[in-house]
N, C-alpha and C positions, 0 to 999 in steps of 0.2 A: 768247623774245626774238629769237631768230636768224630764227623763220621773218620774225614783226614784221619784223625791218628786210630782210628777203629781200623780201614784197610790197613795203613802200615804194619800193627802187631799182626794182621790175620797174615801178610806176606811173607812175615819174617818166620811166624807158625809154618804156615807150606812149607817155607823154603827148608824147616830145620834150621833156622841161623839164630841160636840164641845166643851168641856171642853179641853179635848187630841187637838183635832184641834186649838185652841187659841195658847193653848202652843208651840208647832209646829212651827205654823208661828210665831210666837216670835225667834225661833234662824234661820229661815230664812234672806235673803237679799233681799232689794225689787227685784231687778232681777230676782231671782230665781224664788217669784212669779209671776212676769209679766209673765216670760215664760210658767209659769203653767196652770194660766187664759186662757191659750190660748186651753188649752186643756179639759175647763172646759165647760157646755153649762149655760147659763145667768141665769138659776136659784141658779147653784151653785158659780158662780161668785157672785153673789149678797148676797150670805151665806158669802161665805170669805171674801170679800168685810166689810163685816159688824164685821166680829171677828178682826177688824186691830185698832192696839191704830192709835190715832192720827200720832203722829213721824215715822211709817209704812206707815201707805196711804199717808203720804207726800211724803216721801221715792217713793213709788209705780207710784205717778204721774207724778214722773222725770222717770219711767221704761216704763211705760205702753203704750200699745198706746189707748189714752184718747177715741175714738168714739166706740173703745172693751168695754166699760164699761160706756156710752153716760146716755143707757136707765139706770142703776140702779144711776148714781148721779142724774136724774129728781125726783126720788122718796127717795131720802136719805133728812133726816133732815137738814131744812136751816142752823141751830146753828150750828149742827156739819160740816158741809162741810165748813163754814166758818171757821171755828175753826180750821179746815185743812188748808185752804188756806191764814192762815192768819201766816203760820209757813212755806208755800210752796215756791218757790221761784217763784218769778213775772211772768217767762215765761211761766212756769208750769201753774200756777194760770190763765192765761190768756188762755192757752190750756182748762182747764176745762169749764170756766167759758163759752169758747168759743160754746162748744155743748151744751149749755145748753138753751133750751125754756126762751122770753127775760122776762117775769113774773118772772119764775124762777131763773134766773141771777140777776134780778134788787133787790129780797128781801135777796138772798144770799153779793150780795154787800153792803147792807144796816147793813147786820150782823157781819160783818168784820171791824179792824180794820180801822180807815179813811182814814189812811196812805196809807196802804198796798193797800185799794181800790181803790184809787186814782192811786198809779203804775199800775195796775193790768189794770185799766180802760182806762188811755193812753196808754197799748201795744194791746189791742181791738181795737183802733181805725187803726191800720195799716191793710194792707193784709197780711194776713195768711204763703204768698210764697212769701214776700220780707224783706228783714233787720231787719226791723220793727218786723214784726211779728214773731220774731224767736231769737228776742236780750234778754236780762232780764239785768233792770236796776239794777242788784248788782255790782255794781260798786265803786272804790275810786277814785276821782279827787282832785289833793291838787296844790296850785300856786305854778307857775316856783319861785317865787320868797324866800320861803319857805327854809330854811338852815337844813342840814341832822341834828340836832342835837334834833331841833322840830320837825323832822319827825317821827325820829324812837320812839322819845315821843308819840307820838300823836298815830303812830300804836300798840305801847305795853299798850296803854290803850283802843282804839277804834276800832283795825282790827285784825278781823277771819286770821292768819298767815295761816292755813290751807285751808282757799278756796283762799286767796288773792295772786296771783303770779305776777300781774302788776299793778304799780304805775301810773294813767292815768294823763299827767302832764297841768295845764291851765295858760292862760294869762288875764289880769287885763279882760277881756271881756268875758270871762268863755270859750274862745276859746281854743281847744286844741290840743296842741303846740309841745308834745311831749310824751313819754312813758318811764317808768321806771323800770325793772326790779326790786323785792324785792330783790334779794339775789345781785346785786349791790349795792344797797342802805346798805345791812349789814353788805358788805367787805369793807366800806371808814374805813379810818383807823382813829380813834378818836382824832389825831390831824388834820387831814381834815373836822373836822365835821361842821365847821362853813364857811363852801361852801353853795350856794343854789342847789338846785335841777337842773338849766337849764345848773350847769355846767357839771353834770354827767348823764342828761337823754339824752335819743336817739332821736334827733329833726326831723329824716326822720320818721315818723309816715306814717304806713301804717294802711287806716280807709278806711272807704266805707260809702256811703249814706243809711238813712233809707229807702228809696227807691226800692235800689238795687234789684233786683230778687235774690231767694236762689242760685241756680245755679251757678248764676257769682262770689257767696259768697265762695261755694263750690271752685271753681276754683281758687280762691285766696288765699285761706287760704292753699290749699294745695301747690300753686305755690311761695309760702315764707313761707312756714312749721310751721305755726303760731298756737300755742296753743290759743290765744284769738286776736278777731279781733276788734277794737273799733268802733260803728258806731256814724256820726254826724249828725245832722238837716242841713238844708241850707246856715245854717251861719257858721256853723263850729261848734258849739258848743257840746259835745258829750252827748247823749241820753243816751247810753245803751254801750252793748259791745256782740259778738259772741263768745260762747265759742268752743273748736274742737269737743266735746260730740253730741253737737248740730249740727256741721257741720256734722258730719259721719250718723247721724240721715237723716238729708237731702239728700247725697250720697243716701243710701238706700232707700228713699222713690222717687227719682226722676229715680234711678236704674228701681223699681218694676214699675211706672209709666210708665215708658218707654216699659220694658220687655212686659206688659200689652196690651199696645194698639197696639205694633208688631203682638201681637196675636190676637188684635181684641175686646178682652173683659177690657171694661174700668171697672178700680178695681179702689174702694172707700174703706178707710176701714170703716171696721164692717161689709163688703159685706157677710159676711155667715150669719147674723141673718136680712138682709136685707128681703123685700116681694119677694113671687117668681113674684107679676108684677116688681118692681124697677129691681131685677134681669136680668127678660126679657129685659124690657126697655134698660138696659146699652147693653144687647149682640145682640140685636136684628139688628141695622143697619150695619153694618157691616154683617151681615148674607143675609140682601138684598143685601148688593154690589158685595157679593159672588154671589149670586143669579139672579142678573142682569148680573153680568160678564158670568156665566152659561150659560143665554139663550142669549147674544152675541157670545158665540160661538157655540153655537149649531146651528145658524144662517151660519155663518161662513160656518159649516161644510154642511148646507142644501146646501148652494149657489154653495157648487162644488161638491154636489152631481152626477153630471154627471161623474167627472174622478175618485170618488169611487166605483160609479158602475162599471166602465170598469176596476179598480184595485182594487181589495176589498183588497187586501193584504195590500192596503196603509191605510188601519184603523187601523192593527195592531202596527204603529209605533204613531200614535196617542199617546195614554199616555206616552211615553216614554219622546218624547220631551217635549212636555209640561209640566212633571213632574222634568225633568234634568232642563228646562231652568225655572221654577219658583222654586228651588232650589239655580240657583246662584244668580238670581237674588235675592233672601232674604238674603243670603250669604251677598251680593255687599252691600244694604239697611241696613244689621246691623252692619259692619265694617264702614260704614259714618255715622250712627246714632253715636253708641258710643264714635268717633271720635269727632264728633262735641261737645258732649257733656262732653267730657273730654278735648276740647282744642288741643286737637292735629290733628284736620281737622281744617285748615281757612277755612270757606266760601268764602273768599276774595280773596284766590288765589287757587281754589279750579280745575283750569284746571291742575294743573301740578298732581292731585290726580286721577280725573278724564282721565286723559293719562295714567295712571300706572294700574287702575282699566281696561280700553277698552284694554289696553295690556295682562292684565290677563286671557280678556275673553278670547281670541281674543288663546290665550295657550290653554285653556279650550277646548274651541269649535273647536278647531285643534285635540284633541287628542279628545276629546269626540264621535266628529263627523268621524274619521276614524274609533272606535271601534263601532260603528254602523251601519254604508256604510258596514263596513267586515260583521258584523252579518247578514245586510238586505240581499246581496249579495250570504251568503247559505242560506238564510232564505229559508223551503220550500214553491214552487213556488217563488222564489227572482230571481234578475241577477244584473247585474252590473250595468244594470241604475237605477234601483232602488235604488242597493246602492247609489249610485252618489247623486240620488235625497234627501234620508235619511239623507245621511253624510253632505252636504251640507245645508240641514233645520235645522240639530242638531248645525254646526258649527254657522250660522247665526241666529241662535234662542240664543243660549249663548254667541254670542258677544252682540245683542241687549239687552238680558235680565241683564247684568252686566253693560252696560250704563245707562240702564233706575235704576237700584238700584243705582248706584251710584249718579246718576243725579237726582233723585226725589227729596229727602231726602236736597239736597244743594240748590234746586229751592224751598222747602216749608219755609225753614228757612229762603231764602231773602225775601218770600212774610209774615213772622212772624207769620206762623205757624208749630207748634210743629212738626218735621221732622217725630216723630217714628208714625203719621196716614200715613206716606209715604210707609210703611213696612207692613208685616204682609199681611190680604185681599187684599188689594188695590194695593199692588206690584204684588202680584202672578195673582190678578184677570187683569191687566195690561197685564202681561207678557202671561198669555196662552193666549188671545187671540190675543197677536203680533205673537207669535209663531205657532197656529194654522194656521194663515193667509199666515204667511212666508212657512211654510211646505204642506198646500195645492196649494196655489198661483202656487212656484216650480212646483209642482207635475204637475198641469195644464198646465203647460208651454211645460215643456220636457213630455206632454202625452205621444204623435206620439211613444218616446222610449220604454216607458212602457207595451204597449200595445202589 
């Protein structure tokens, strides 16, 4: 369906027909064009971008991801993008607002409703990747002390029934105290209606600080199935609220974050219309650490040059090993990454993981390392010590390489930092030259046989 309406706009682009294109995007959903933009390059974003009423691009910047389309709000009309943001909802609004040059932010806030700019201006002031920055204050709070019969008054003349699904419930101190389901609030039965609210809302409130990291947010909301999360300030008082839209947003970007730096290449988005230096700059150190790990083992292999000259045959097992055991080891590194990051690895009691993982290898490099010994063994020119030597460097190269993935990843985390630089380069470049060391060291050892 996406690519479908991806040609359509690119045809109507060729053709010059933005009369046909206006109309188009009119019986689209913002989704469909977010996904579209994606496939569009920034000149034509900034065409469709421009043929959108207002109630669309608002629509589009709850879809979009905002730093895809950074550069064309710098150069869109201040009136009109307020004008947008002043219909948007506050998280959104603060998402825009956020990429935007602070010249440019400050006479777009100036154009805007005072109200809205003032929401909009306190969810700026948080970080980006915590509570804060991720809540949107559309919220209702009404006193515990409040009777259903004022209630359902008050909502059939002042709340949206259709975004509104909880009742967020406070105490004389604007603390809050409990939560309310709408669709219980509509089942009391009309001679119960002159109940207050604290007798029929739910006083175990599950809330989280504005503080919080997204991550821990994520973990919550899925760990009590929570369509919306409440957050409060220090005193208790409620700020804002998480919606689950927002959480699975999060899910995905801390997913791809992760995915990302396993590989080495730290992704930002709008990284395709990035410079090719910023480009370089993100992929570049990670390419020295490969790079440095390279010429430590090419060190490695100078230092025992002497028992490759007397066995040349023992270079041909060279990449094997080191290619099997920086294999599990990345293996070992992204089943504790993930783990950690979805809660189902403790760091805290992370030996009894760590035992099931060196048991793993420990399989691995038993069965790995016999079918290599067997191959070394008729390899021609091989023999049995050779194999011996082979099977043995593959078996202890893949127990170590599955310790050290498992073990990294739980040692960056207690020292607070982000486990997945543990993976990817830095594990493998790790792991070949343990494994190099182990499989020639051997070799060295049990020359006299080889020979």
């Amino acid at each position: 369906m996406t690519k479908k309406i991806l040609k359509t706009i690119q045809s109507y682009l060729r053709k010059n027909e933005m009369g046909p294109l206006h109309d188009f995007l009119k019986t689209l959903r913002p989704g469909d064009i977010s996904e579209a933009m994606k496939g569009l390059d920034e000149d034509e974003r900034k065409t469709v971008f421009g043929l959108l009423g207002v109630e669309s691009a608002s629509g589009l910047f709850h879809e979009v991801d905002i730093p895809l389309i950074s550069r064309i709000l710098q150069d869109w009309d201040n009136a009109r993008l307020a004008k947008i943001l002043d219909i948007t909802a506050p998280d959104d609004g603060a998402d825009v607002l956020g990429v935007l040059l602070h010249k440019k932010r400050e006479k777009v806030l100036r154009s805007m409703d005072k109200k809205k700019a003032k929401e909009v201006q306190n969810l700026l002031a948080y970080d980006e990747k915590t509570a804060g920055g991720i809540m949107t204050t559309d919220f209702v709070t009404l006193s515990q002390d409040l009777k259903v019969r004022e209630t359902l008054e008050y909502i059939r003349k002042n709340v949206n029934v259709e975004t509104v699904h909880h009742l967020y419930i406070i105490d004389r101190e604007e603390c809050l105290v409990g939560v309310l389901p709408l669709r219980r609030l509509i089942a009391v039965s009309p001679e119960r209606e002159d109940i207050t609210l604290k007798d029929i809302m739910t006083s175990n409130v599950i809330a989280t600080n504005v503080n919080t990291d997204q991550e821990e947010i994520a973990k919550l909301v899925a760990q009590h199935n929570l369509l919306a999360l409440p957050v409060v300030d220090e005193e208790g008082r409620m700020v804002g609220r998480i919606t689950v839209d927002d959480v699975i947003d999060v899910v995905q970007q801390e997913a791809n974050e992760d995915f990302y730096k396993m590989a080495g290449a730290l992704w930002e988005a709008g990284y395709l219309d990035k410079t090719l230096f910023t480009k370089t700059r993100m992929r570049l150190p990670w390419l020295l650490a490969c790079l440095l790990g390279g010429v430590i083992t090419g060190s490695i292999v100078m230092f025992f040059k002497e028992a490759i000259s007397q066995v040349i045959i023992l270079a041909s097992f060279i990449p094997v090993i080191m290619a099997v055991g920086g294999s599990v080891g990345l293996q070992s590194s992204t089943i504790v990454i993930r783990g950690i990051a979805t809660g189902h690895v403790d760091i805290h009691a992370i030996q009894k993981f760590l035992f099931k993982e060196i048991s793993v290898g420990l399989v691995l490099g038993l069965i790995c390392g016999l079918g290599i010994g067997i191959a070394a063994w008729f390899w021609p020119e091989g023999s049995p010590a050779l194999g011996l030597v082979v099977g043995i460097a593959m078996f202890t190269a893949l127990t170590v390489a599955t310790t050290f993935g498992a073990l990294f990843p739980a040692l960056f985390k207690r020292l607070n930092v982000d486990p997945a630089v543990a993976a990817g380069p830095f594990i493998t470049t790790v792991i070949d030259v343990a494994a190099i060391a182990i499989y020639l060291g051997l070799a060295t050892m049990l020359l006299h046989f080889l020979v």
